[in-house]
Backbone as CSV, one residue per row, in Angstrom:
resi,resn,N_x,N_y,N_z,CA_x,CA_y,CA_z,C_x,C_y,C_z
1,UNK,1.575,-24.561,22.790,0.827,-23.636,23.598,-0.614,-24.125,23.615
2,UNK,-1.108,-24.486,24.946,-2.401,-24.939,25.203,-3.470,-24.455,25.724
3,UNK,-3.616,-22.436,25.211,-4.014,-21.589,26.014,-5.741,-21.767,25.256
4,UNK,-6.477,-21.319,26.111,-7.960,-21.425,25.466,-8.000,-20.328,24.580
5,UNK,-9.323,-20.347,23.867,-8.858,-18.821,22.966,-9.761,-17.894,23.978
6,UNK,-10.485,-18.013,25.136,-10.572,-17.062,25.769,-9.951,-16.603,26.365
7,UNK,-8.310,-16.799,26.345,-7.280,-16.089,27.592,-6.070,-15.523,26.141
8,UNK,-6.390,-16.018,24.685,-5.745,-14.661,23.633,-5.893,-13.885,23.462
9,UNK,-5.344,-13.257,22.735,-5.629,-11.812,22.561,-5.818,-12.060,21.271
10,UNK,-7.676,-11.438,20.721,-8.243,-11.675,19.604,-8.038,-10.543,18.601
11,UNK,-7.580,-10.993,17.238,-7.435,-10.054,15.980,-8.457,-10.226,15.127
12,UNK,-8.784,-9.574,14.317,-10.196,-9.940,13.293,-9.076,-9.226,11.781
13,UNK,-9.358,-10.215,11.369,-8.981,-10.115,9.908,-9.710,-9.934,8.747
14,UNK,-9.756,-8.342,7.905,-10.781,-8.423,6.884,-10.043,-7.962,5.457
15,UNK,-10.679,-9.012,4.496,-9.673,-9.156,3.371,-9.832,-9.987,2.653
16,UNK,-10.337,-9.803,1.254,-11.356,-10.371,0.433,-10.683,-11.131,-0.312
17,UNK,-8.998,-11.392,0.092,-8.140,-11.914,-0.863,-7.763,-13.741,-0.068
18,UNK,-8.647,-14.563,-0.371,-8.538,-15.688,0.843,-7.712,-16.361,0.849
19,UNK,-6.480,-16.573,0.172,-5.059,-16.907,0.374,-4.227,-16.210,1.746
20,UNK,-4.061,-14.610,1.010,-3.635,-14.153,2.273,-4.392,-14.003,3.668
21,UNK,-5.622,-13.913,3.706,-6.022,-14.303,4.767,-5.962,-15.785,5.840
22,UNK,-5.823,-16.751,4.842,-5.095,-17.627,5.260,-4.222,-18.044,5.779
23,UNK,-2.983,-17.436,5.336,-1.462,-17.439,5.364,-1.418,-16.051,6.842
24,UNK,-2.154,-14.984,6.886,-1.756,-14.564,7.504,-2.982,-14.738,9.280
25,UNK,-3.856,-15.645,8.931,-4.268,-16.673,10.055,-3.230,-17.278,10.762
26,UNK,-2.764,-18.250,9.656,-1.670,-19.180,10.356,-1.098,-18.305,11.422
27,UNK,-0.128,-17.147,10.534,0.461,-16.834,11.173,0.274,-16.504,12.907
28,UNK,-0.644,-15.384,12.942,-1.078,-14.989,13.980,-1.840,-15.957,15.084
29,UNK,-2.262,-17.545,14.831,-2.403,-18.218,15.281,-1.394,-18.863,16.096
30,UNK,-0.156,-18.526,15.634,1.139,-19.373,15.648,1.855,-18.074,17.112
31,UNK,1.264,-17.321,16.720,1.934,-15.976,17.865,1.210,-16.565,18.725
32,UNK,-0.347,-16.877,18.602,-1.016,-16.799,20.557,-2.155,-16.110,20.493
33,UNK,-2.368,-15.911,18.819,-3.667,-14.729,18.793,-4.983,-16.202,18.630
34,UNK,-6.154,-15.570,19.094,-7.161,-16.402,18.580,-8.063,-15.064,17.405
35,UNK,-7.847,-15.814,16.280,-8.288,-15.612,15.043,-9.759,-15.314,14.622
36,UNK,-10.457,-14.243,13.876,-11.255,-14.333,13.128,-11.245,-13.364,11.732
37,UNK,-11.984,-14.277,10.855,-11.727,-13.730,9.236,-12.500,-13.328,9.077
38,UNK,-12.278,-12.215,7.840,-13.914,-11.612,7.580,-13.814,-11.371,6.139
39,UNK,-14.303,-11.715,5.046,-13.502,-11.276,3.552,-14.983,-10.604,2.741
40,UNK,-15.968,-9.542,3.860,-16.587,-8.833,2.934,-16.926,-7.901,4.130
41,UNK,-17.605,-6.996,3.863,-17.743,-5.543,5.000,-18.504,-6.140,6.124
42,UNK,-19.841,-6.338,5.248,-20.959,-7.271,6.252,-20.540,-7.979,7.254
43,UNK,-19.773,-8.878,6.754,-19.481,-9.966,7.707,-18.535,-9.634,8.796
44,UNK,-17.364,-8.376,8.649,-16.296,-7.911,9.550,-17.620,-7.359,10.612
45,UNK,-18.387,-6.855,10.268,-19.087,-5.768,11.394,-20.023,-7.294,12.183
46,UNK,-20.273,-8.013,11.412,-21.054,-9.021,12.220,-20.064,-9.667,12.947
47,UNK,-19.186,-10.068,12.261,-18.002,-11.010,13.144,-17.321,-10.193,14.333
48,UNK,-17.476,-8.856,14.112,-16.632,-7.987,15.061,-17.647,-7.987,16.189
49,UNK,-18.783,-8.032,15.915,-19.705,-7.689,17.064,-19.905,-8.843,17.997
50,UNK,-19.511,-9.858,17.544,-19.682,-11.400,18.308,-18.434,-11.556,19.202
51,UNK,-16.973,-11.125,18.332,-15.870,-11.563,19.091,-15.316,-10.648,19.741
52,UNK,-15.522,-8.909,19.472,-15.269,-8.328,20.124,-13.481,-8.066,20.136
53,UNK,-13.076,-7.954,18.599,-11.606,-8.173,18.653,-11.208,-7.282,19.563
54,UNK,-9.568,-7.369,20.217,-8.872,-6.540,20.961,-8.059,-5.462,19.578
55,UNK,-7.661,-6.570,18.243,-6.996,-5.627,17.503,-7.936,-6.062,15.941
56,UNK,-7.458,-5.348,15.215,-8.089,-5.282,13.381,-7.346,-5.083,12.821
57,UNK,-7.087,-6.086,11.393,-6.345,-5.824,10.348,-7.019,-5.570,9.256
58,UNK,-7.488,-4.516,8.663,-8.519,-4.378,7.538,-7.712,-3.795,6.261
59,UNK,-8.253,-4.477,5.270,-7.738,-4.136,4.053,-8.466,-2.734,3.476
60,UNK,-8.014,-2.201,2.942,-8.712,-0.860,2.287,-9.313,-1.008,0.890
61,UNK,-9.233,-2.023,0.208,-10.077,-2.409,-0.725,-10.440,-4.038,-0.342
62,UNK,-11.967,-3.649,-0.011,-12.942,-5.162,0.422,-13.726,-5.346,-0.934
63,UNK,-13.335,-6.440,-2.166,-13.899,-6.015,-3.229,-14.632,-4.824,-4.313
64,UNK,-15.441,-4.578,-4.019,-15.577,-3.306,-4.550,-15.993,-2.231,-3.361
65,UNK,-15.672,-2.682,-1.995,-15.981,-1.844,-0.962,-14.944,-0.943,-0.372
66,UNK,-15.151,-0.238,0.515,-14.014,0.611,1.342,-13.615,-0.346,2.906
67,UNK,-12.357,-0.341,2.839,-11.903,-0.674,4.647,-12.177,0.695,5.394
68,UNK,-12.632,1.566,4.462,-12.337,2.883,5.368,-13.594,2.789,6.540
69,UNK,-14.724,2.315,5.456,-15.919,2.235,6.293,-15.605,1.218,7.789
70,UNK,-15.345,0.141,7.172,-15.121,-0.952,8.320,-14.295,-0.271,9.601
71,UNK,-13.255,0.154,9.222,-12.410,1.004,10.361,-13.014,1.844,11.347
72,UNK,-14.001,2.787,10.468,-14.859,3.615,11.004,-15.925,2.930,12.139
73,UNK,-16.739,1.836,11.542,-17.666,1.373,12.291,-16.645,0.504,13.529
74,UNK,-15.531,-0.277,13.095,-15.071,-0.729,14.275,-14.329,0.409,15.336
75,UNK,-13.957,1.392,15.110,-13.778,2.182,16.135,-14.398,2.774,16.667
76,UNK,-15.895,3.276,16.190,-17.348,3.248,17.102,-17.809,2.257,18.218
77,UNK,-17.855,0.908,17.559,-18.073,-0.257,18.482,-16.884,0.065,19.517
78,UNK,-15.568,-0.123,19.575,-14.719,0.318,20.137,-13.663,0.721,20.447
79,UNK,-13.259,1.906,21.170,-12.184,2.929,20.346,-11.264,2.624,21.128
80,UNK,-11.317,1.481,22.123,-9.530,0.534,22.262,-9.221,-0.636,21.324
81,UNK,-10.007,-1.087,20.001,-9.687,-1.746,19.343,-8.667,-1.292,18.706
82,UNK,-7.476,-1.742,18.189,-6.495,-1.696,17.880,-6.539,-1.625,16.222
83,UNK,-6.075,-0.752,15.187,-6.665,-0.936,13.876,-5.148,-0.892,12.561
84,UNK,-4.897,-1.581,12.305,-4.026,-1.137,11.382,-4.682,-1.275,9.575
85,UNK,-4.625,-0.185,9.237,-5.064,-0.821,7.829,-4.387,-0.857,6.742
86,UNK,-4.666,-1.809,6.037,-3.696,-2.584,5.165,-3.737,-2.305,4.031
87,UNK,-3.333,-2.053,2.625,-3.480,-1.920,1.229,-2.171,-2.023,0.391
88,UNK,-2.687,-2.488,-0.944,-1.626,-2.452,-2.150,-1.932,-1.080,-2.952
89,UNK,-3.214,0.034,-2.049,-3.264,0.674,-3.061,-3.206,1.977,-2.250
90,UNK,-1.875,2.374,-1.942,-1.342,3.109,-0.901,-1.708,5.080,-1.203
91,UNK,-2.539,5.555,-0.840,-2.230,6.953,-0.886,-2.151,7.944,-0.130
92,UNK,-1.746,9.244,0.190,-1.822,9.991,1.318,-3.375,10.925,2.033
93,UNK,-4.149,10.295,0.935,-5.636,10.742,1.626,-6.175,9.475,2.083
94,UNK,-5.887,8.507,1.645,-6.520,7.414,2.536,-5.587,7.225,3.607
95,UNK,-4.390,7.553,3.815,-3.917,7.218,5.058,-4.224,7.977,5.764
96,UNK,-4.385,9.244,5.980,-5.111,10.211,6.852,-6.098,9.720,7.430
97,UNK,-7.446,9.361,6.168,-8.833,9.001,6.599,-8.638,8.076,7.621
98,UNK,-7.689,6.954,7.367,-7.651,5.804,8.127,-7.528,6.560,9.282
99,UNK,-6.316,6.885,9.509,-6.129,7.529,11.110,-7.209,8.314,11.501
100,UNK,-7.742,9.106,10.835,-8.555,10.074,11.232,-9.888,9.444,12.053
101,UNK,-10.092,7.971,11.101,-11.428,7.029,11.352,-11.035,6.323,12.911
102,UNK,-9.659,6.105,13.428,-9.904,5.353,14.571,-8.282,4.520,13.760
103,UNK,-7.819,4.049,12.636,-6.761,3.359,12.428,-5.209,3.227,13.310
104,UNK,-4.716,3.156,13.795,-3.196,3.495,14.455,-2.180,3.546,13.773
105,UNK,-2.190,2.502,12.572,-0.852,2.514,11.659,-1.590,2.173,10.318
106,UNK,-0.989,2.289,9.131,-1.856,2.584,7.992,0.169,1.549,7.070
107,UNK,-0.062,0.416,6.738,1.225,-0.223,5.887,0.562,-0.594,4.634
108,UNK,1.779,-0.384,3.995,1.255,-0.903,2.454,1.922,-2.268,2.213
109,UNK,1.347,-3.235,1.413,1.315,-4.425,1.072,2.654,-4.550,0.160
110,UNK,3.582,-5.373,0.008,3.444,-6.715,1.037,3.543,-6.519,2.886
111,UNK,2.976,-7.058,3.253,3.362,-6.542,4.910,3.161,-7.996,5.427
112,UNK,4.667,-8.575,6.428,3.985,-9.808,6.854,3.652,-9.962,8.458
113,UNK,3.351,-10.724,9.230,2.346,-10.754,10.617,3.521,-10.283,11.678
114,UNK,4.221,-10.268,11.372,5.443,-9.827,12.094,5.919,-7.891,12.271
115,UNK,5.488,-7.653,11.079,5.518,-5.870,10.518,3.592,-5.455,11.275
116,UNK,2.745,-6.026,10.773,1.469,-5.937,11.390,1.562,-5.930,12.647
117,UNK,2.222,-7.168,13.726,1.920,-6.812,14.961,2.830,-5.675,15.604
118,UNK,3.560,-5.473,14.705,5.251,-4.026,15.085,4.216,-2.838,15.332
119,UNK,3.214,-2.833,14.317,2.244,-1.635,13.812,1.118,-1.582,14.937
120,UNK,0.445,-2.463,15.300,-0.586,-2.922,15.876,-0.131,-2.299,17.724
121,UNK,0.960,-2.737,17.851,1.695,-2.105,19.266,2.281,-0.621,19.028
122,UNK,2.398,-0.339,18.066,3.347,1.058,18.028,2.148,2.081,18.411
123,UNK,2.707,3.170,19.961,1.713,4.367,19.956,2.537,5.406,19.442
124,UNK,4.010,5.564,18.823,4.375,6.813,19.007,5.041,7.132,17.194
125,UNK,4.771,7.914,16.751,4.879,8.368,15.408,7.104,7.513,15.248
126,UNK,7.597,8.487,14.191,9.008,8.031,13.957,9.478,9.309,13.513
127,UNK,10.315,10.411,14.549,10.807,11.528,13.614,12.004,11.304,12.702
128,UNK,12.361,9.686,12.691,13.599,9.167,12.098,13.174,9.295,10.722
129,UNK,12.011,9.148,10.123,11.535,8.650,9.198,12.558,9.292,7.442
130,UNK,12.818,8.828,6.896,13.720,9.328,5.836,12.510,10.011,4.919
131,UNK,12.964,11.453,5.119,12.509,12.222,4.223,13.165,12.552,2.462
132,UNK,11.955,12.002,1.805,12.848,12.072,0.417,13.028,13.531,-0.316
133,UNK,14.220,13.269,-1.137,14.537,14.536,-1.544,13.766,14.834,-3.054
134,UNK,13.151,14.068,-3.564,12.662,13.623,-5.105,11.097,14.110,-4.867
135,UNK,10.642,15.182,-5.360,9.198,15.332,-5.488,8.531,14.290,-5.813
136,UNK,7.177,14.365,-5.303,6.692,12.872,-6.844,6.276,13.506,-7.802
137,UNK,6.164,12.208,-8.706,6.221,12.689,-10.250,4.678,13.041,-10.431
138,UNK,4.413,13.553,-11.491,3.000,14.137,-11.927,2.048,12.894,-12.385
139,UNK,2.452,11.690,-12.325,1.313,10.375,-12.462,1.007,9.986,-11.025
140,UNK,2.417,10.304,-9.945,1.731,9.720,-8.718,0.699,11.308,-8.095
141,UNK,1.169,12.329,-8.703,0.421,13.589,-8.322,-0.664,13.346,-8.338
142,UNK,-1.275,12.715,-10.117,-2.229,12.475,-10.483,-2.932,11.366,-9.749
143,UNK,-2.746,10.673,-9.076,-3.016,9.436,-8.495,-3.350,9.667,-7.273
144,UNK,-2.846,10.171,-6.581,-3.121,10.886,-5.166,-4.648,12.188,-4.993
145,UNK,-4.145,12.960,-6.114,-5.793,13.442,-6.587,-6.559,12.635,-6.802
146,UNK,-6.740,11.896,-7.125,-8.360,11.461,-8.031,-8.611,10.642,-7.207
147,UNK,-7.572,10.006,-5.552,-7.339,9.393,-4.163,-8.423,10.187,-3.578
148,UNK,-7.814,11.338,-3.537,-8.705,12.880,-2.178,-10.107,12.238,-2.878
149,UNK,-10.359,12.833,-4.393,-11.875,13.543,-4.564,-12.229,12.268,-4.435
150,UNK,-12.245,10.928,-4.514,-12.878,10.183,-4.429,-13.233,9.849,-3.020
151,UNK,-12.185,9.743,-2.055,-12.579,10.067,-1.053,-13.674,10.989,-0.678
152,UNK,-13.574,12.162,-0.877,-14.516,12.886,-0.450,-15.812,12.955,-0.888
153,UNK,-15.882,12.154,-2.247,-17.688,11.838,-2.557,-17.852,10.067,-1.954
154,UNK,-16.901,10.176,-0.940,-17.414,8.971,-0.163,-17.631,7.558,-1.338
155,UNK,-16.498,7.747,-2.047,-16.256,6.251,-2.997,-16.891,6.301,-3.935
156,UNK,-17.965,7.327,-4.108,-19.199,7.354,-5.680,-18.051,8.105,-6.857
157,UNK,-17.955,7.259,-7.602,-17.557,7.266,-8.785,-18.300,8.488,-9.513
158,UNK,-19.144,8.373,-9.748,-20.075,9.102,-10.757,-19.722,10.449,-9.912
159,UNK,-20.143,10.729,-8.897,-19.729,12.103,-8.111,-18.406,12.317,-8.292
160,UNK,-17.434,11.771,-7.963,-15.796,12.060,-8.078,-15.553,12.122,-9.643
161,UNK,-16.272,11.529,-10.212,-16.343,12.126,-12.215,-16.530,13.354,-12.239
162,UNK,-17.793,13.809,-12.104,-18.640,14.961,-12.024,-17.601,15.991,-11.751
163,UNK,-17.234,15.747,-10.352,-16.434,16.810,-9.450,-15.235,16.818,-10.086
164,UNK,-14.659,16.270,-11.311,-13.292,16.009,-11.455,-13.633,16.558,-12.965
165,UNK,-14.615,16.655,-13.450,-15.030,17.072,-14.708,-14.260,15.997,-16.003
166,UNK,-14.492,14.814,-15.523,-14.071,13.739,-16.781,-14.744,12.363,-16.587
167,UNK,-14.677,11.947,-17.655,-15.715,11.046,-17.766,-16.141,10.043,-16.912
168,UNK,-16.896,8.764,-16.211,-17.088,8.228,-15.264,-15.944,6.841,-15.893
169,UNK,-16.056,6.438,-16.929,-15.547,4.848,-17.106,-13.730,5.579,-17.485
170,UNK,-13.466,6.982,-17.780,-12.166,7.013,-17.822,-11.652,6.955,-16.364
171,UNK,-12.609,7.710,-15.418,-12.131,7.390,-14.183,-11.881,6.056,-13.397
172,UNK,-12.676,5.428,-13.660,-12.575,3.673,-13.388,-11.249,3.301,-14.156
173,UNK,-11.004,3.497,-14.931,-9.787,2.852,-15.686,-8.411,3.611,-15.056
174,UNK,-8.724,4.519,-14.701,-7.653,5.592,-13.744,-7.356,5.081,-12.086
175,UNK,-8.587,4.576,-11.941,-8.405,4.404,-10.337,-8.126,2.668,-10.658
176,UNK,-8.658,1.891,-11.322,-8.076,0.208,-11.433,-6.907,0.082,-11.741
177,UNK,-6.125,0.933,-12.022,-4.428,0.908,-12.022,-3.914,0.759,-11.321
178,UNK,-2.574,0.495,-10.336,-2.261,0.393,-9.328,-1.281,1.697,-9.352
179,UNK,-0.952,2.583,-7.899,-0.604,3.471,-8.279,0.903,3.236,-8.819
180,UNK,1.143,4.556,-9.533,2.578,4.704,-9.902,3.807,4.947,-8.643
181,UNK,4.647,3.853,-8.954,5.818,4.336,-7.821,6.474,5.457,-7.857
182,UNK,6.897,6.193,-7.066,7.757,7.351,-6.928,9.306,7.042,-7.233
């Protein structure tokens, strides 16, 4: 395929992990997309503003930053950009936020360029979706809380301590876990 990259359809990739950003370049290179990487907040909002992606794959943890923000500012710049956001650290208040910010589909990791672009095109929810019969357990309960309040002091630790009434470095050691499976 000998198309210029001004006649692809451009994705911006942000994701502080530069293997998979790599691997999942190739990929999307290999579909027809013309590519750009971004593996810190700064640079997605600068790179976004130059290329003007059609779609976004943003990770929800950009080192010690939020994708939530990035999502947010790229669906300001513009709200036909296409957003799926990506994480290994899956919960039901950040998937909201995402959508809520401008996101379309919200997958948890591993996800490969093939499941991303499924997501990236999908406008219509799934009432198929298998509803489980198993509550979750009281560690992912716990995990999903301390998800919200942190959310809601907008990622400050010390505030989501405060508000949670326990200590700031037990909370860091609570949230650097990965969550518990159901």
């Amino acid at each position: 395929m000998n198309e210029s990259s001004e006649t692809r359809p451009s994705i911006l990739i942000v994701d502080d992990d530069e293997i998979f950003c790599e691997v999942l370049s190739d990929a999307f290179n290999d579909r027809g997309y013309s590519v750009t990487v971004a593996r810190d907040t700064d640079s997605a909002v600068r790179k976004a503003r130059e290329c003007d992606p059609e779609y976004a794959v943003v990770d929800l943890r950009i080192g010690q930053a939020s994708g939530l923000k990035v999502v947010e500012t790229l669906h300001a710049m513009d709200e036909n950009t296409r957003i799926v956001m990506l994480t290994g650290y899956a919960s039901v208040a950040t998937a909201v936020e995402a959508i809520k910010l401008g996101a379309v589909h919200y997958l948890t990791k591993p996800a490969d360029a093939d499941e991303i672009l499924a997501a990236l095109h999908r406008d219509e929810g799934d009432p198929n979706i298998v509803v489980s019969d198993n509550p979750l357990t009281v560690k992912r309960l716990e995990w999903e809380h301390l998800q919200r309040v942190l959310n809601e002091c907008d990622g400050n630790i010390s505030a989501a301590a405060r508000k949670l009434r326990m200590h700031r470095r037990t909370l860091q050691r609570k949230l650097a876990k990965r969550p518990v499976k159901d």
